[in-house]
Each structure stands twice: as structure tokens, then as C-alpha cells.
PLY file of the C-alpha trace (Angstrom):
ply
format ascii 1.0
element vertex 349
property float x
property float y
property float z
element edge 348
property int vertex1
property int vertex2
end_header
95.83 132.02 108.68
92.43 130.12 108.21
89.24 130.48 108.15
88.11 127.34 110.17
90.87 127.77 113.08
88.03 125.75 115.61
87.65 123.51 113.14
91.45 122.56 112.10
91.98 122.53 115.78
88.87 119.56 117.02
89.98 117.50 113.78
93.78 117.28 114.21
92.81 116.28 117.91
89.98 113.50 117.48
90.85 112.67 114.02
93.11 109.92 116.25
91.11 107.19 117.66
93.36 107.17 120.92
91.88 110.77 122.02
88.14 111.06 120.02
87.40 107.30 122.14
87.38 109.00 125.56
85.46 111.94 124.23
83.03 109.04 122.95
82.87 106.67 125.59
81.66 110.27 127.86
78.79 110.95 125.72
77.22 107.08 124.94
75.26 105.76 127.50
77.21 102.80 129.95
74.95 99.89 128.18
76.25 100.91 124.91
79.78 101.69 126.52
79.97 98.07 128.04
78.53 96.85 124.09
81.36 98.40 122.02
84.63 96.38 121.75
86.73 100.28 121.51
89.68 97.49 120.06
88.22 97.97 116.80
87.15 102.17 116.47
88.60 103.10 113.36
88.24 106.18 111.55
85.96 106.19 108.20
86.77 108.33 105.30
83.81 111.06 103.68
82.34 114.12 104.83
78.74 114.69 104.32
78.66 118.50 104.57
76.36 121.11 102.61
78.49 123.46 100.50
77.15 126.07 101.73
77.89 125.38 105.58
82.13 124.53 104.76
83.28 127.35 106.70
81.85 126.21 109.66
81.77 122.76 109.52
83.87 119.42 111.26
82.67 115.91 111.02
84.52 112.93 111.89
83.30 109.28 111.42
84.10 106.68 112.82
83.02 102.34 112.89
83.36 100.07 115.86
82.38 96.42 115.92
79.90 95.21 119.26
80.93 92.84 121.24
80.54 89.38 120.74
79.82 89.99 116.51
80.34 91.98 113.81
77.29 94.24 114.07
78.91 97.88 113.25
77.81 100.98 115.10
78.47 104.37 113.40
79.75 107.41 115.98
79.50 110.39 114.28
81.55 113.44 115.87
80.57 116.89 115.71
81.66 120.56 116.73
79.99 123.80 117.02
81.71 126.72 118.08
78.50 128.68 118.27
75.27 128.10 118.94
72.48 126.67 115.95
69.35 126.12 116.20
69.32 123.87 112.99
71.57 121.44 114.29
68.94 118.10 114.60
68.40 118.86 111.22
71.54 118.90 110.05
72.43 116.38 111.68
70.00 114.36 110.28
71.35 115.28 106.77
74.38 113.53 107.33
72.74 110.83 109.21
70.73 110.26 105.38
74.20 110.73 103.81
75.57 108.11 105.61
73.06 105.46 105.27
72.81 106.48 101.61
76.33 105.26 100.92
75.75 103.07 103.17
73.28 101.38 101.07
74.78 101.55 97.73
78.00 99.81 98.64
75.16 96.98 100.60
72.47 96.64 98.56
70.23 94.60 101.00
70.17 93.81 104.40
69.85 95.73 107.52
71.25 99.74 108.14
73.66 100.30 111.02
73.41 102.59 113.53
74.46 105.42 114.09
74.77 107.45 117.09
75.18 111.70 116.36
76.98 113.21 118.69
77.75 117.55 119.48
80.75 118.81 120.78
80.10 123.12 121.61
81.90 125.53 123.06
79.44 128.44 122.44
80.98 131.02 124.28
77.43 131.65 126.22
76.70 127.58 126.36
74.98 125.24 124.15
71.05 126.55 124.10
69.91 125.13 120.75
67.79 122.01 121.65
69.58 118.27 121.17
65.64 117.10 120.24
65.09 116.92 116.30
61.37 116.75 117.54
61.70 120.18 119.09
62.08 121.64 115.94
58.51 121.34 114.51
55.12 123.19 115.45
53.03 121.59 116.94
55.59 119.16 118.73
54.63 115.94 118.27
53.98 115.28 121.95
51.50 117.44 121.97
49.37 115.32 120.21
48.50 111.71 120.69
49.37 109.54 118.08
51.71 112.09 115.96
55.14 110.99 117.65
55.55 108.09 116.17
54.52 109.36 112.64
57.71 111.91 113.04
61.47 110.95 112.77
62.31 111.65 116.17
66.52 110.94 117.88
68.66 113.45 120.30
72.36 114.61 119.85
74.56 113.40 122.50
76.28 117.01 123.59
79.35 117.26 125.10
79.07 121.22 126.12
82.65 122.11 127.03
81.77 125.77 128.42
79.77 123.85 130.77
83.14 122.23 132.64
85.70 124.21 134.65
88.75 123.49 135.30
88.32 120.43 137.96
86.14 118.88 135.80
88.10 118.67 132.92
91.04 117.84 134.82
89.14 114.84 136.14
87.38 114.30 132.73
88.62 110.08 131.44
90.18 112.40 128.46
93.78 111.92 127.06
95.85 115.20 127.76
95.70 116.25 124.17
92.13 116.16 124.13
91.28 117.85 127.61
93.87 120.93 125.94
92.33 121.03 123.02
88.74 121.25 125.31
90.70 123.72 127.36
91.67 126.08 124.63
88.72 125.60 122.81
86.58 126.99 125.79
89.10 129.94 126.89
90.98 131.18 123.89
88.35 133.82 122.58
88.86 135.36 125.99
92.60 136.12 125.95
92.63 137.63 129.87
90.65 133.95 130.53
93.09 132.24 128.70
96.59 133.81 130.53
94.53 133.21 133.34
94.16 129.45 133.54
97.14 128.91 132.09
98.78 127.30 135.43
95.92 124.81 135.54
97.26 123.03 132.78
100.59 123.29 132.74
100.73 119.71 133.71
99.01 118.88 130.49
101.42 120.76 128.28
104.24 118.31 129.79
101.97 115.31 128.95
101.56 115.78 125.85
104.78 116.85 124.83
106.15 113.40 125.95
103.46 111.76 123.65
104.85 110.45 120.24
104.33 113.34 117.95
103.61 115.43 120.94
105.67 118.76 119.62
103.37 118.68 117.16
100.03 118.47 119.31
101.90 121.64 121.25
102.65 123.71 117.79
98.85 122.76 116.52
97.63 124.51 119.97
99.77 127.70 120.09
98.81 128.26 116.31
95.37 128.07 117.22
95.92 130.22 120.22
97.78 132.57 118.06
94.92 132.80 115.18
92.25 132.91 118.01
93.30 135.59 120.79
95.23 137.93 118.65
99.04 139.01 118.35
98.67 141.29 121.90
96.95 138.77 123.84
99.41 135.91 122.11
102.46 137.97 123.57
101.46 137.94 127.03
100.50 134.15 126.72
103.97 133.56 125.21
105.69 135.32 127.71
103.35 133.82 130.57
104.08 130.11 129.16
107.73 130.08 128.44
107.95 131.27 132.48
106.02 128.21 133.53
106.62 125.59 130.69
109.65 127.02 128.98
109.94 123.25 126.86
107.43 124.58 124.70
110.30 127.51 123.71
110.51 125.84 120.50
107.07 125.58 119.68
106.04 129.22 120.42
109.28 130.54 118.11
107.74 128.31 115.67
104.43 129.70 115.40
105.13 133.20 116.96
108.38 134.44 115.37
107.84 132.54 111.92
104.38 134.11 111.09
105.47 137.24 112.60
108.49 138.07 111.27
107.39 136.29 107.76
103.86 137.38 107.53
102.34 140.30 109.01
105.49 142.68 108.86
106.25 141.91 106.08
102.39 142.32 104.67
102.62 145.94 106.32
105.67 146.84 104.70
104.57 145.59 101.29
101.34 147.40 101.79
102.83 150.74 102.57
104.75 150.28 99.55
102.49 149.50 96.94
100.01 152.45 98.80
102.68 155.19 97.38
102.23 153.97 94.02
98.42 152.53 93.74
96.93 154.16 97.09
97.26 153.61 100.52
94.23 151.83 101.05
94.36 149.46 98.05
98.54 148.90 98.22
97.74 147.63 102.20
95.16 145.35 101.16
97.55 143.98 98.21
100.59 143.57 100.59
99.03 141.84 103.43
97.48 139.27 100.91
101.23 138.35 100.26
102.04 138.75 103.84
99.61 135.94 104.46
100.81 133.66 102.01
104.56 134.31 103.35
103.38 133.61 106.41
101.66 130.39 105.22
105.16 129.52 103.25
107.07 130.14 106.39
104.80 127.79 108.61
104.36 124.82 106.00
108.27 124.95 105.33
109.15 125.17 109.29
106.37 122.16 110.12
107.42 119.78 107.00
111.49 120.14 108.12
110.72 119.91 111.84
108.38 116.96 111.32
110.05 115.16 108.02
113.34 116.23 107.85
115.49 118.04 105.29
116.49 116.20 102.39
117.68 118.87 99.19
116.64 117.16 96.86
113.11 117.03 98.10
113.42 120.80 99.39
113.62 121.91 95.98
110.94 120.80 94.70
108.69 121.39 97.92
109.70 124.55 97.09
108.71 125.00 93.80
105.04 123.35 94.60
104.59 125.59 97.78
105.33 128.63 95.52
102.77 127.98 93.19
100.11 127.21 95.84
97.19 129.49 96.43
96.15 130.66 100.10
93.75 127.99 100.34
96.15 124.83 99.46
98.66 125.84 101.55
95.92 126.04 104.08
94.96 122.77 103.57
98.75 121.42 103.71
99.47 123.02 106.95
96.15 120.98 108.40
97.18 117.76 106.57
100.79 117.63 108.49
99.99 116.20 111.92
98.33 113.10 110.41
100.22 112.88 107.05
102.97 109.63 107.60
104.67 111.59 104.15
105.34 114.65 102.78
103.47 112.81 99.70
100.43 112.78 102.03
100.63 116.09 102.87
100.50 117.46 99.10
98.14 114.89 97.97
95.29 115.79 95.57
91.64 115.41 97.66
0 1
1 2
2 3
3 4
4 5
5 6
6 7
7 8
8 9
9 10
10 11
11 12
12 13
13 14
14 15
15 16
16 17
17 18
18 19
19 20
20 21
21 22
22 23
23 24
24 25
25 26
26 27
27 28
28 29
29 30
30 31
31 32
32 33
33 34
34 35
35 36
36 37
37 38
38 39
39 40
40 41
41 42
42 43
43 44
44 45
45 46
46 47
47 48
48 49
49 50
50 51
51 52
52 53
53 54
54 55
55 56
56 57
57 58
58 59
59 60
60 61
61 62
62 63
63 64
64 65
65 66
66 67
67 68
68 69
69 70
70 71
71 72
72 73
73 74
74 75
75 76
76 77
77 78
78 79
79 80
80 81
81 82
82 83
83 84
84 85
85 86
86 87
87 88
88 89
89 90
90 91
91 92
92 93
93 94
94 95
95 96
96 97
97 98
98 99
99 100
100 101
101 102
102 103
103 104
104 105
105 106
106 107
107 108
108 109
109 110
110 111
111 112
112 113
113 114
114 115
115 116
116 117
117 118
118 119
119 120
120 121
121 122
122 123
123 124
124 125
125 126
126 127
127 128
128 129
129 130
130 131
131 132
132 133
133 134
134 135
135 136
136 137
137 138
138 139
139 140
140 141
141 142
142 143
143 144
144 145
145 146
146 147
147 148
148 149
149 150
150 151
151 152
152 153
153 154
154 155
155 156
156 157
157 158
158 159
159 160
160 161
161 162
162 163
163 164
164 165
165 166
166 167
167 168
168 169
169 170
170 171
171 172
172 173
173 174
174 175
175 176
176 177
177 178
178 179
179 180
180 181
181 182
182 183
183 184
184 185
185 186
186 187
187 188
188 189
189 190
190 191
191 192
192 193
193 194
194 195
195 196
196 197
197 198
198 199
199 200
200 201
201 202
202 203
203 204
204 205
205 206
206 207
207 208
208 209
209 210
210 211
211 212
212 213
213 214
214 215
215 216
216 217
217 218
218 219
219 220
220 221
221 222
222 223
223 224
224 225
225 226
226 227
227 228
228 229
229 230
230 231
231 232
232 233
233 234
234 235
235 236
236 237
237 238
238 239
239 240
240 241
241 242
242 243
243 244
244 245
245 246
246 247
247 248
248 249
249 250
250 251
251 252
252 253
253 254
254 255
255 256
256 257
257 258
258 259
259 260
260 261
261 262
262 263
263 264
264 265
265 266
266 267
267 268
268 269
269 270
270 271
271 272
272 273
273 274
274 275
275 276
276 277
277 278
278 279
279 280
280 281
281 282
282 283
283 284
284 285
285 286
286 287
287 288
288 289
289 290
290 291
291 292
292 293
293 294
294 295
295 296
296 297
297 298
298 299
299 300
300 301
301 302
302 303
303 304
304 305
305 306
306 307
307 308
308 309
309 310
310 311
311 312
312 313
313 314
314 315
315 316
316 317
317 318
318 319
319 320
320 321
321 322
322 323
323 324
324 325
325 326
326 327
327 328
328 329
329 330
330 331
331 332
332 333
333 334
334 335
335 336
336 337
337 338
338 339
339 340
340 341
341 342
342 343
343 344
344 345
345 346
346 347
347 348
């Protein structure tokens, strides 16, 4: 249903300054901590991603002011869902990025800082080195007087396959964020998943009492559903409605709709067109439409449940939403939990 499922998951979840601030005020050191007023993190707009690295890419910016001034600090917000030993250097990239627009809206006076900072949940742990001077031959350390003639700064890593459940639990982390850690770390492993499930039941309730919590819950069983498969998704259905059955609604959302709408319907389509074109070619055909049914039938289901149903709106959502390719509707259905209109949500950027 998308090619960047980690991805779509860690933005929609620290896009919001109320859950990426714990994650932050983990990873900076308590001096800086004590220095930031965390009244004034705001999000800032802009990625600074290479082309060629989209599909596996997630940055989130954002500003805070220091205490006692106006002196701005950059925190710049990373994921990884496996591990790269490139990462200082692209990080870097989009440090230069940064400072480069920095500098052309500012054209004198001093830089700000800016602090990088790695969230991973390589299934095997983070092993790639935090150091961008670990990346040359001969290190820099190695002999005197070269250190300081390299550009030298470490990621702060927050490696979630290194926390179990306790810690997490314990983790200063709103209970959006420590699911979204939770289901970040276990989903690839549906037995691990099922599993742990009872450790976080708690959390489920949490969140669902949040403002715009329902929609926290139906952005985590999609990416459960997308992640551990339709078998695996079954038994954690089944396994959750027993022990939180308020998220009933949310599960039919995601399970039944893309279901029912998408991948049966793909099949059928498929088998059809293989009598007339060839099996092989009429299944590949009809599960192409099966995924954009599926996408239809998710995007229509979120925009009611979330904006209401007004018919004069409805028809021409639905006339926009027919004409969309796989990757617009794509890009809708990640737009919706932030969007404050359905004119957000289908706006051109």
C-alpha cells in the first residue's frame, strides 16, 4: 500500500511537536536539555533528501529558541530502518542543505546549530558508526595534527532494538510515540509482535483517549497490516480485539476495507483478464487495480471518519480520487492525520 510504510509511520508520529520533544529531550545531552525553552519547538518546513535515496528516506526539522534569547538551535530527526554505513555522510548533506538555505534567506551573520540526530530499528541493531570521522582512512586520530583539519560531529542515536519492553515502558515518551517505537521494533517479526502485544495494551487505551487518537490507532494497524502480512495481521486482529476490543473499529477499517476492496478483488480481476491476455500478465494487471481500490477504499473511509460526509464535497472527492494515480493517493492517505482540511489533504506539494 506504500513503499515507505517505516517511513509514513515515524513521520505521522513525530511530525507533532508534543511526541518528537520527548524523543529529543532523550537523545541531547542534560546541559543542552536544561538550555532549550521546549515552549517554542516548532516544526520547519523542507526536506533535504537526495533523489536517489526517496524510498528510504524521513527527515523532520524542527527550531527551538534557548533560553534566556533568541539564539535558534536546529534538531534534525532521522530514521533508519536498516543499517548504513553512509549515514555521517549523509547526514552531513543535509546538515550543508540546511545552512545553505539557511544563508540565503540571512545573508550575514552567524549559522545556527544544528544537532543530527538517528532514530534505527535495524532488525540486528544499529552497527554503522555515529562518528563522521570514522568514515575516512587513515582516521584522523591517528595522526597528530589531522583532526582538526577534518569536519568531524556524531549522530545522536536513539537505537530502538536496543530497549525491551521495561525500558520503553519507562522511556519519558508520550504513548503514541513509545507504540510507534514498539511496532517499529517488533512488527517485521509477526510471532514477536502477537507476542508482546499484552505489554502494551495499556498504551493502545492511552492513546485512543488522545485528541485524534482513533487516528494514531488506524495509522498503527495499517502499518502493522503492510508490515507483518495478511496471516500474521489475522492472528494480531483476532489477538487485539480479545484484549483491547475499542480498537474494533479501527482494525475493520484497515483490515476489512483493504481486504475486501483490494486484494480480492485484485485476484479476481487478475484471473479474469489471465483467460483473455494470460494468466501471468492478467494477475499482474488486476492486482494493480486491486491496489488502487484498495487505496480508494482507505482514503474514502479515513477522509469520512476524520472530516465528515458532506455530498456535495463527496462528489467531487470522488471524481479527484478517481483520477489519482497509485502514488497520489499514497501521498493523500499520509497527508490525513495532520491535514486540519480535506483541502490540505489534496493540496499540490
Amino acid at each position: 500500500m506504500t513503499r515507505k510504510p517505516h517511513d509514513a509511520l515515524f513521520r505521522a508520529t513525530f511530525e507533532r511537536p508534543s511526541n518528537a520533544r520527548g524523543v529529543l529531550r532523550r537523545l541531547l545531552p542534560a546541559a543542552v536539555v536544561e538550555a532549550v525553552d521546549w515552549r517554542t519547538l516548532r516544526p520547519e518546513s523542507g526536506s533535504f533528501i537526495d533523489p536517489d535515496l526517496a524510498d528510504r528516506h524521513s527527515d523532520l526539522l524542527f527550531s527551538v529558541e534557548l533560553r534566556g534569547g533568541p539564539a535558534l538551535i536546529y534538531l534534525l530527526l532521522e530514521h533508519q530502518s536498516s543499517n548504513d554505513g553512509d549515514m555521517p555522510l549523509r547526514m552531513l548533506i543535509y546538515l550543508v542543505r540546511i545552512w545553505e538555505r539557511w544563508r540565503r534567506r540571512h545573508p550575514s551573520g552567524p549559522l545556527p546549530v544544528i544537532v543530527p540526530a538517528l532514530v534505527a530499528h535495524a532488525p540486528e541493531g544499529w552497527t554503522g558508526s555515529t562518528r563522521f570521522h570514522d568514515m575516512f582512512e587513515p582516521h584522523p586520530d591517528t595522526i597528530p595534527g589531522l583532526t582538526e583539519l577534518v569536519p568531524g560531529f556524531s549522530l545522536k542515536l536513539e537505537d530502538i532494538s536496543a530497549l525491551d519492553n521495561e525500558a520503553l515502558r519507562q522511556a519519558q515518551l508520550s504513548a503514541a510515540s513509545k507504540l510507534t517505537f514498539w511496532v517499529l521494533r517488533d512488527a517485521r517479526e509477526g510471532p514477536r509482535l502477537i507476542a508482546n502485544l499484552s505489554a502494551w495494551v495499556h498504551a493502545f487505551r492511552q492513546v485512543m483517549k488522545a485528541p485524534r487518537g482513533m487516528d494514531m490507532v488506524v495509522q498503527v494497524l495499517r502499518y502493522i497490516m503492510l508490515v507483518t502480512g495478511e496471516l500474521h495481521f489475522e492472528e494480531f486482529r483476532a489477538t487485539i480485539l480479545e484484549q483491547v476490543p475499542e480498537t474494533e473499529e479501527a482494525a475493520m477499517t484497515m483490515a476489512e476495507q483493504l481486504r475486501a476492496q483490494g486484494w480480492e478483488k485484485g485476484l479476481e480481476a487478475g484471473r479474469k483478464q489471465g483467460l483473455e491476455q494470460g494468466l501471468e500478465q492478467g494477475l499482474e494487471q488486476g492486482l494493480e487495480q486491486g491496489r488502487k481500490q484498495s487505496l480508494l477504499g482507505v482514503l474514502d473511509k479515513l477522509l469520512t471518519l476524520k472530516f465528515g460526509q458532506e455530498e456535495a464535497a463527496q462528489a467531487e472527492r470522488a471524481a479527484l480520487l478517481e483520477g489519482a494515480s497509485e502514488e497520489q493517493l499514497e501521498r493523500y492517505i499520509e497527508r490525513i492525520l495532520s491535514a486540519p482540511s480535506v483541502e490540505a489533504v489534496f493540496a499540490a506539494r
